[in-house]
C-alpha positions in Angstrom: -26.1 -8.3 22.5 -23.7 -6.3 25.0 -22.6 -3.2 24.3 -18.9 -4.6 23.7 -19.6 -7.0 21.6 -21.4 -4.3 19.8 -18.4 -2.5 19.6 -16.0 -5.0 18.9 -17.8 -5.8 15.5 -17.9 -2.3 14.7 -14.1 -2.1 14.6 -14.1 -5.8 12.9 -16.3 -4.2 10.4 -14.2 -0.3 9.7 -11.4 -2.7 9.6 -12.7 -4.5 6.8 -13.6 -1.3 5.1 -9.8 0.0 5.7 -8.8 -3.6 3.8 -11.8 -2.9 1.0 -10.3 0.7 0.5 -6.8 -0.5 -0.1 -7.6 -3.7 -2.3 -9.7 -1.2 -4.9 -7.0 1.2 -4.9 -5.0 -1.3 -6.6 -6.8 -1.4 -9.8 -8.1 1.6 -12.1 -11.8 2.9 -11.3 -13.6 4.7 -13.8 -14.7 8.4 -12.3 -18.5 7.8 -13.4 -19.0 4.6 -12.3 -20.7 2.4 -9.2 -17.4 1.5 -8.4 -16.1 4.7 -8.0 -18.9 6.2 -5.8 -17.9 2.8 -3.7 -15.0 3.8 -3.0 -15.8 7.6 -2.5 -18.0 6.2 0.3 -15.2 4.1 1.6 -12.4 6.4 1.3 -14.3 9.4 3.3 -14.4 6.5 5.9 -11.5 5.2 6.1 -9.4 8.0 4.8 -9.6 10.3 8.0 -7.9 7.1 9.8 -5.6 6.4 7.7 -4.6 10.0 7.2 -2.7 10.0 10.9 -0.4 7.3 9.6 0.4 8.8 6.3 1.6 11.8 8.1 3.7 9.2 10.6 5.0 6.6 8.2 7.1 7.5 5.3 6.2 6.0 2.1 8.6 3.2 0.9 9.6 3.8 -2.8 6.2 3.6 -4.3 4.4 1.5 -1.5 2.2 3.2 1.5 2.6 1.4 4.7 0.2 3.7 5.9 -2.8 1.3 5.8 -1.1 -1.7 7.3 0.6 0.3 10.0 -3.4 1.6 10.6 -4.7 -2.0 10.9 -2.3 -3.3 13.4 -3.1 -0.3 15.6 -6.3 -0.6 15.0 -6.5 -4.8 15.6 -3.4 -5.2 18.4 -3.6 -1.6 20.6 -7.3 -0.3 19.9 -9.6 -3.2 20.1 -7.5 -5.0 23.2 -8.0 -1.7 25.1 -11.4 -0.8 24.6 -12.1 -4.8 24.9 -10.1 -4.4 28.5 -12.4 -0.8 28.9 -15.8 -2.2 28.2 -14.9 -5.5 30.6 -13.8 -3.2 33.0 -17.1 -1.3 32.8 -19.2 -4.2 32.8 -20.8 -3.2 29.6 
């Protein structure tokens, strides 16, 4: 396995986690549950991402674009340019 295609399943896989994050922090966790440490683990992940495009995007009414704004980065700018990086390298 190259070291790109390493890398581009990496960002395939924090993006998932980003989508994970957001899906359970539609519905009410319990604070001593599995659940909740999931998405401790998740959010101290994702969160420091995400946290750049809170402070970017204002928050519409009650819904947080934040997350979505982070994906697209993440899935049309990030992974094409490292992609293009890696190639480039020969990795």
């Amino acid at each position: 396995m190259s070291v790109g295609l390493l890398l581009m399943r990496l960002l395939d896989f924090y993006a998932l986690l980003i989508f994970v994050y957001v899906i359970m922090s539609w519905f009410p966790i319990r604070s001593d549950g599995i659940f909740a440490d999931i998405y401790r683990v998740i959010g101290s992940v994702a969160e420091p991402y995400i946290g750049i495009f809170r402070r970017i995007v204002p928050i519409a009414g009650a819904i947080d674009f934040s997350p979505l704004v982070a994906l697209i980065v993440l899935r049309w700018i990030i992974q094409p340019v490292l992609f293009r990086l890696v190639t480039t390298l020969g990795l």
